[in-house]
TIKOL-914693 format. One record per residue (C-alpha): y, z, x; residue number from 0. Coordinates in nm, 4 decimals. Layout:
! TIKOL-914693
> Y, Z, X, NUM
...
END
This chain:
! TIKOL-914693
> 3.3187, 12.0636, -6.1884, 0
> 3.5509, 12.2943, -5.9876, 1
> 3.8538, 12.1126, -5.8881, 2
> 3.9457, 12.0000, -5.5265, 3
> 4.2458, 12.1734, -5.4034, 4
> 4.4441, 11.9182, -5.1545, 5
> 4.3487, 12.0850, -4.8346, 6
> 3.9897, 12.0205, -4.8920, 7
> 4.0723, 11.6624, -4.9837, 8
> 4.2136, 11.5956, -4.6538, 9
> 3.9446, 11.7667, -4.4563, 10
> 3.6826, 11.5328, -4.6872, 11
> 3.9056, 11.2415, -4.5834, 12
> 3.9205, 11.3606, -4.2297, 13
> 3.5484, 11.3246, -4.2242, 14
> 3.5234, 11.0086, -4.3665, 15
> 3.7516, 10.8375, -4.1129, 16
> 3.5882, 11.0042, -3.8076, 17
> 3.2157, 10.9026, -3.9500, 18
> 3.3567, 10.5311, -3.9058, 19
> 3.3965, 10.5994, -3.5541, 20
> 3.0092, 10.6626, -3.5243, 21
> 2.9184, 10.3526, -3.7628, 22
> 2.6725, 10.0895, -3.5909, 23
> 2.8340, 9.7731, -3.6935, 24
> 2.7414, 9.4684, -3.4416, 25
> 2.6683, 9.2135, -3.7088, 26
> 2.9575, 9.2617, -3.9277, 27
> 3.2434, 9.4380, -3.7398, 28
> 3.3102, 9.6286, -4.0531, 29
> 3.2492, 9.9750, -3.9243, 30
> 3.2825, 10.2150, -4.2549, 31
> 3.2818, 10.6129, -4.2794, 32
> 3.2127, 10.8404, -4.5567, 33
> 3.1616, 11.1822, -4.6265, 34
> 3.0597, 11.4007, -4.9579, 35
> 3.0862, 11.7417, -5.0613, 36
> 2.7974, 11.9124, -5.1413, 37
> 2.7723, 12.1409, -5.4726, 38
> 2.7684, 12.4442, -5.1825, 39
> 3.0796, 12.2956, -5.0762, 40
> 2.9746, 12.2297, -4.7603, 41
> 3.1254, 11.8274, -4.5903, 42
> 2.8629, 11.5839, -4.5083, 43
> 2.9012, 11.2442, -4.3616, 44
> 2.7599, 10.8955, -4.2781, 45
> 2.8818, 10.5904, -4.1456, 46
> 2.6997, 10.2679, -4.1928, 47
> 2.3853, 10.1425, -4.0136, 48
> 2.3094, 9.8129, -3.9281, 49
> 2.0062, 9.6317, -3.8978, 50
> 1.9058, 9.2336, -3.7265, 51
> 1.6928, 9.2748, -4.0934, 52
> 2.0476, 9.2638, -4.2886, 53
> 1.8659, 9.4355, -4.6260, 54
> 1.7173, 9.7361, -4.4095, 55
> 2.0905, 9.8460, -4.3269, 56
> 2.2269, 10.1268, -4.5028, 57
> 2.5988, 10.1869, -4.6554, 58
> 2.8015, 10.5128, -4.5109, 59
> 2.8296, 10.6332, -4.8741, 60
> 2.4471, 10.6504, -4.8916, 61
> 2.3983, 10.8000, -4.5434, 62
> 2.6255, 11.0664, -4.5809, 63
> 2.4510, 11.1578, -4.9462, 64
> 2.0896, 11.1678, -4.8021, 65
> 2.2284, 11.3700, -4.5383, 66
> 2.3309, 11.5760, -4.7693, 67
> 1.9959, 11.6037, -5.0067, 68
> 1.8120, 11.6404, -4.6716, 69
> 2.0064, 11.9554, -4.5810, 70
> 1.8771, 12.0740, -4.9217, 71
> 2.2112, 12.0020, -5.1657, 72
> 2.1003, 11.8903, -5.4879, 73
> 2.4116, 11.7698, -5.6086, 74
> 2.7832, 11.5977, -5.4970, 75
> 3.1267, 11.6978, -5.6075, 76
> 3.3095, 11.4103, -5.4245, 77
> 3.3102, 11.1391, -5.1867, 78
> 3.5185, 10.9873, -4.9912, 79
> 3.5151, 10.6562, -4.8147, 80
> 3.7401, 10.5235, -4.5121, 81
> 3.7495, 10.1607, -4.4576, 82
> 3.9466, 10.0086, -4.1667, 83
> 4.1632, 9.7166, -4.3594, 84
> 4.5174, 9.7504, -4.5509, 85
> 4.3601, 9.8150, -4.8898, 86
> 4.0550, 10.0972, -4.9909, 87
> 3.7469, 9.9413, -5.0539, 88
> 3.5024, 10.1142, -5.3164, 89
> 3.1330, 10.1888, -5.3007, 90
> 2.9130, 9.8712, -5.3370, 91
> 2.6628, 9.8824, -5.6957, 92
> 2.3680, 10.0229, -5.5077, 93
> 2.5997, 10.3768, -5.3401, 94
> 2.7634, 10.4083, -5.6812, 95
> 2.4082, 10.4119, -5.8332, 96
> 2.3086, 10.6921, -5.5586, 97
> 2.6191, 10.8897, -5.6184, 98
> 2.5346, 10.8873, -5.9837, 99
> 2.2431, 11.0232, -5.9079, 100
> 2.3823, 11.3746, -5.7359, 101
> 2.6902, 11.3260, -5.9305, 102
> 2.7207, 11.1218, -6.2415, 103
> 3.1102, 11.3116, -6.2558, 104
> 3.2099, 11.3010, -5.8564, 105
> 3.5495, 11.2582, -5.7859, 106
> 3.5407, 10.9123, -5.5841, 107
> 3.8009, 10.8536, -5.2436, 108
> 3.8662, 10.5391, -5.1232, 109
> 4.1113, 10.5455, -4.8553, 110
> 4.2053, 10.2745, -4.5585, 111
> 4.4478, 10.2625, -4.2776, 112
> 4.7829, 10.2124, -4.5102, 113
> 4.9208, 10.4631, -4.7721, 114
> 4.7467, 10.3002, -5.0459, 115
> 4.4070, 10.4800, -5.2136, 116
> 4.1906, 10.4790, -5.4996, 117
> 4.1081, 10.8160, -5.6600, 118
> 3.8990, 10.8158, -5.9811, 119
> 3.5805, 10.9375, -6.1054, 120
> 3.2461, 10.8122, -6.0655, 121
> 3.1747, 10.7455, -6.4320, 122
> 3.4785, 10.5189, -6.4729, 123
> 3.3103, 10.2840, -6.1465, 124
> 3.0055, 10.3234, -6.3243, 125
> 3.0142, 10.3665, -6.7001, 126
> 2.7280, 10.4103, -6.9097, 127
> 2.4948, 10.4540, -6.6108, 128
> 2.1260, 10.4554, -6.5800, 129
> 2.0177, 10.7962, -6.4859, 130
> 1.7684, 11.0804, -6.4485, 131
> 1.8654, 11.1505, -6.7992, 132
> 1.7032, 10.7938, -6.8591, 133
> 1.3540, 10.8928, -6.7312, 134
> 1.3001, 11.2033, -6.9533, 135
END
């Protein structure tokens, strides 16, 4: 997997944090942003999307991936995810079981509104994961 310079980190992270401003959030105030780059190399994002049926909502991780498959990318590089609190927040089990499945080796973001971050790779958030491989 090519490696992302720092400039295209920032524009990823960019993303991410301005996808939170678009989040629909009424039931839990926690308005998230995300955004992924596609094996093109083109940015995609999501925010979350809330439901008054709390298990038909949908996590910005996974929003900004399907927006990406749905634009015809077939696989992820990175993603990165803003959350508005003092400490980065990583993907819930389900969007690290999604990202696995455009990109068992994506370089994972988690950044928040202080300096601190999480950078690491999918497969360390989700090791030996069940996979396409799995269905062969």
């Amino acid at each position: 997997m090519p490696k992302l310079t720092e400039a295209a980190i920032r524009r990823l992270e960019k993303s991410a944090r301005a996808a939170a401003g678009r989040a629909y959030a009424p039931y839990s105030k926690f308005p998230v942003g995300a955004a992924v780059v596609g094996g093109s190399g083109k940015i995609y994002s999501g925010c979350n999307v809330e439901n008054a049926a709390f298990g038909l909502c949908n996590c910005a991780e996974r929003t900004a991936i399907f927006s990406a498959v749905a634009a015809g990318e077939g696989s992820i590089t990175a993603v990165a995810i803003y959350t508005p609190t003092s400490l980065p927040t990583a993907p819930c089990g389900a969007c690290r079981q999604v990202i696995n499945e455009f990109g068992p080796d994506a370089l994972v973001i988690s950044v928040c509104d202080s300096k601190n971050r999480i950078e690491t790779r999918l497969s360390a958030l989700l090791p030996a994961a069940f996979g396409p491989g799995d269905l062969a």
